[in-house]
C-alpha positions in Angstrom: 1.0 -8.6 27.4 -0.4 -6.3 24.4 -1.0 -9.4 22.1 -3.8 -10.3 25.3 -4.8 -6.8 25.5 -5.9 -7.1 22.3 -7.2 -10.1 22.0 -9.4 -9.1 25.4 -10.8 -6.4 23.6 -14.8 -6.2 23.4 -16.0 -5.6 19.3 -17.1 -2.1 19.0 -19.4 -3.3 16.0 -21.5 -6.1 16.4 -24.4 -7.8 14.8 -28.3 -7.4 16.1 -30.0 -9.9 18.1 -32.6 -10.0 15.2 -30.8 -9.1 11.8 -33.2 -8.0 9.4 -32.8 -9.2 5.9 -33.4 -7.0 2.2 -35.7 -8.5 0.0 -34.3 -11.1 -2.6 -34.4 -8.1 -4.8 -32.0 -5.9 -3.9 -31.7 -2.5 -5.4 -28.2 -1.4 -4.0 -29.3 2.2 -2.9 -27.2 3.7 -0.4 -28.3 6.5 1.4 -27.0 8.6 4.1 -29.7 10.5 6.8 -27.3 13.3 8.8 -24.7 11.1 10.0 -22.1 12.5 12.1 -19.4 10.2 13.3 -16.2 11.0 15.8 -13.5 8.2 16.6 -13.5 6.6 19.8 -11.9 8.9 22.6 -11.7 11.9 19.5 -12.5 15.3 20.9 -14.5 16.2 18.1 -16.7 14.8 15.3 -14.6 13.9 11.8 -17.9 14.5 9.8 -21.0 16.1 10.6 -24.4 16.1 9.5 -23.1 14.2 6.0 -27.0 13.8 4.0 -27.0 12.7 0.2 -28.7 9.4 -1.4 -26.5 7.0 -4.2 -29.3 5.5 -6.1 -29.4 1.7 -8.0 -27.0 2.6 -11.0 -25.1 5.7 -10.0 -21.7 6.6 -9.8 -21.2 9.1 -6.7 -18.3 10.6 -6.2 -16.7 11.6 -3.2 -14.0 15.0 -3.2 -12.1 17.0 -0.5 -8.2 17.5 0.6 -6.8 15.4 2.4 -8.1 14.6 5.9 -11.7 16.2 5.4 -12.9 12.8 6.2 -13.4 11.1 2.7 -12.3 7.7 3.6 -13.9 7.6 6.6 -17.2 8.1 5.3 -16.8 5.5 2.9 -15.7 2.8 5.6 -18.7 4.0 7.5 -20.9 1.9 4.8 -19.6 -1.5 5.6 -19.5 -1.2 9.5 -15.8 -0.8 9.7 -17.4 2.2 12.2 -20.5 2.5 13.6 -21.7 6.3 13.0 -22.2 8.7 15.9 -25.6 9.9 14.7 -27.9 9.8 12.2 -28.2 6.3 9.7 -27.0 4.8 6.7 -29.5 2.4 4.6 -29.1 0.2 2.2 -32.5 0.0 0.5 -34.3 1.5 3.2 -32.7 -0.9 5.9 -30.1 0.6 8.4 -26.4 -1.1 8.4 -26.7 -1.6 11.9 -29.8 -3.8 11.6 -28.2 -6.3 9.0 -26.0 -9.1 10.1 -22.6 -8.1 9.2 -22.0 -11.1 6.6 -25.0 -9.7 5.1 -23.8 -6.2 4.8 -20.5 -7.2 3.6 -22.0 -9.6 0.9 -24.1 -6.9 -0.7 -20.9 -5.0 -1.0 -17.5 -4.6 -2.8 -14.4 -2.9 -2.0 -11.6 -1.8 -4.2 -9.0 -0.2 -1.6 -7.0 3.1 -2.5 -3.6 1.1 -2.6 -4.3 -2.1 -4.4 -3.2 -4.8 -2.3 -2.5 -9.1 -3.7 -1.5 -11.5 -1.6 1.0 -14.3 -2.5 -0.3 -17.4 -4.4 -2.2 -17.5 -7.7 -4.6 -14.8 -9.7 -7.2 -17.7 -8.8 -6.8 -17.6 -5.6 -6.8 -13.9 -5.0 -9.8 -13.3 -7.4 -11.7 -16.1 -5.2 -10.3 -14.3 -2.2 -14.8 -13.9 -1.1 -15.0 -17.5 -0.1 -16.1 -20.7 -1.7 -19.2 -19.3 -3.0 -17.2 -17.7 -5.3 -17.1 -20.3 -8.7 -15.2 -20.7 -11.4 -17.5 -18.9 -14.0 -18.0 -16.0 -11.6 -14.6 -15.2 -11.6 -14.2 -15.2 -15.0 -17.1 -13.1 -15.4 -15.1 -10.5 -13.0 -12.1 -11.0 -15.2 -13.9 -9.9 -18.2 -15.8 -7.1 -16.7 -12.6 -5.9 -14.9 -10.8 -6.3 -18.5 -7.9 -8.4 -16.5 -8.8 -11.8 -19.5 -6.2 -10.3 -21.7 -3.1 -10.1 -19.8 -4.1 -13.2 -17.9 -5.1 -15.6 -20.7 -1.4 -14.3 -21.9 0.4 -16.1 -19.3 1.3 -19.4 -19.2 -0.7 -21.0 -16.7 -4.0 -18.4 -17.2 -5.6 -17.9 -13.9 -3.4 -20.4 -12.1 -0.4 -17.8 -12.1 1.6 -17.3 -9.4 1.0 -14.0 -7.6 3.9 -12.7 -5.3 3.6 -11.1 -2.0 2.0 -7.6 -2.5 1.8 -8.2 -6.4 5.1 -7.9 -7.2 5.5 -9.4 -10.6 2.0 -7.4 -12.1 2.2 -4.0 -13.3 0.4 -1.5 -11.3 -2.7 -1.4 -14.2 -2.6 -5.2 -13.6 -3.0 -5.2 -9.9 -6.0 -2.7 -10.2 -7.2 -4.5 -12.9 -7.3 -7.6 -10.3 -8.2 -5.6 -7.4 -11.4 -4.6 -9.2 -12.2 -8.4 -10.2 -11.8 -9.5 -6.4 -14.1 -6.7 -5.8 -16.3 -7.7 -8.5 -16.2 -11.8 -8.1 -18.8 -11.9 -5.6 -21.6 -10.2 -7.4 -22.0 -7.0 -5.1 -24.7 -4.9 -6.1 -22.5 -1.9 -4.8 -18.7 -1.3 -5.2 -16.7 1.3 -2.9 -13.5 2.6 -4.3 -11.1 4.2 -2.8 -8.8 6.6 -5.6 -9.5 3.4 -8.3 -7.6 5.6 -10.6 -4.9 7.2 -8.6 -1.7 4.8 -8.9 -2.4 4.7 -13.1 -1.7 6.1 -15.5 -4.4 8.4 -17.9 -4.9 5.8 -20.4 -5.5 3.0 -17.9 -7.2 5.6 -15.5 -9.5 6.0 -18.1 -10.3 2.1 -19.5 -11.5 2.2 -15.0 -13.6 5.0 -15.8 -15.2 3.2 -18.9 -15.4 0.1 -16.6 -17.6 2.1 -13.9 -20.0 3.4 -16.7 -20.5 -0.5 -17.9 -21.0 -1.6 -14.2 -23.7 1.4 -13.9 -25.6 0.4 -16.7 -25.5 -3.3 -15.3 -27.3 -1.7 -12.0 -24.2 -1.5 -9.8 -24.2 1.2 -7.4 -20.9 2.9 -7.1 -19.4 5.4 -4.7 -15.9 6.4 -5.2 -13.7 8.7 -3.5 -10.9 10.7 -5.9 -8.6 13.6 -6.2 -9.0 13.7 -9.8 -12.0 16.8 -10.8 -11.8 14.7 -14.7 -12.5 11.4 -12.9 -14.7 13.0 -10.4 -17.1 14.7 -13.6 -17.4 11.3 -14.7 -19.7 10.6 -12.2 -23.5 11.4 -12.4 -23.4 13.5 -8.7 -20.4 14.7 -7.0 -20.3 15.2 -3.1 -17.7 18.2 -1.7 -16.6 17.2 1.9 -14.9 20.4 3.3 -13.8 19.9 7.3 -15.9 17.1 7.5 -19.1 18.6 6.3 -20.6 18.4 3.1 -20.2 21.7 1.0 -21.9 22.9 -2.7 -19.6 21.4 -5.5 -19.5 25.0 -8.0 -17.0 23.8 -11.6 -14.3 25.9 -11.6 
């Protein structure tokens, strides 16, 4: 009976009659216009009013204690949610206006646990689709700095992965997350605490990673914990109770 209920259910999100497409040139700015947003049946609003603009080659990052709303706001981007009020645009083009395979191709998404599924590093780093070649995921490989400890293994790329990424090291299995994200030439890339399960010295090689993939015109918004991680960034966005809030250095 619950397996039908849910299969029954109506999609919240859904895709326009008449998806409008960016332009062939797109410039991966991400901008959000007072959007407030509450869960379904939710008594109150989980962030309100929420106005700031990520520009082609920035690295915003996102800060706040736990439950203020952070990851929220970043699964608000690729539709996971509709918002409440207000817009997001990419480009100029409201989310809600795209076709959600469009949306979701223009975009990348390292979670805040890093998560592989069973089979090989090939398989997980082509994890996008077909359109997702050979080359290109090398490319990620060597952007993500995942070549060395792959081309160190016996069979390279065509490793065997287990359940959950089991037999990697945690630097490993973000160093993988990031080239899944990656493989599919996104021109922006959410992250979810990127650094948070690593150590400083890896923490830091991510950090380095961001600043190469901003100069390469990736768009990034991040969320962290971390003020040092967070100061990497060109502009920082406080969320305190679900509203943004003036970031003062301590």
């Amino acid at each position: 009976r619950r397996i039908c209920e849910v299969l029954e259910l109506s999609p919240s999100v859904n895709d326009p009659e008449d998806p409008v497409r960016p332009e062939n040139e797109e410039k991966g700015t991400v901008e959000f216009d007072h959007v407030s947003f509450a869960y379904p049946d939710a008594g109150e609003n989980v962030l309100n009013n929420i106005t700031f603009k990520a520009k082609k080659g920035e690295t915003i990052a996102i800060i706040g204690s736990t439950g203020c709303g952070k990851t929220t706001l970043l699964n608000l981007i690729p539709r996971f949610y509709d918002v409440t009020s207000g817009s997001i645009t990419i480009d100029g083009i409201d989310v809600r206006e795209m076709s959600q395979e469009k949306l979701r191709s223009l975009i990348g998404y390292v979670p805040q646990k890093g998560v592989l599924f069973s089979g090989t590093i090939a398989s997980n780093l082509k994890f996008a689709g077909d359109q997702v070649s050979d080359e290109m995921m090398k490319e990620a490989a060597d952007i993500a700095q995942a070549v060395d400890f792959i081309e160190e293994k016996e069979e390279k790329y065509n490793s065997p992965i287990a359940q959950g990424g089991t037999n990697v090291s945690g630097g490993q299995k973000q160093r993988v997350s990031i080239a899944r994200a990656l493989a599919s030439e996104p021109a922006i890339l959410l992250a979810d605490e990127p650094t948070g399960a690593l150590d400083r010295a890896s923490g830091q090689e991510v950090l380095k990673l961001f600043r190469q993939l901003n100069e390469m015109g990736n768009t990034i918004v991040m969320i962290t914990h971390d003020l040092n991680v967070a100061k990497a960034a060109q502009r920082i966005v406080k969320i305190v109770d679900g509203q943004l809030s003036p970031y003062e250095e301590c």
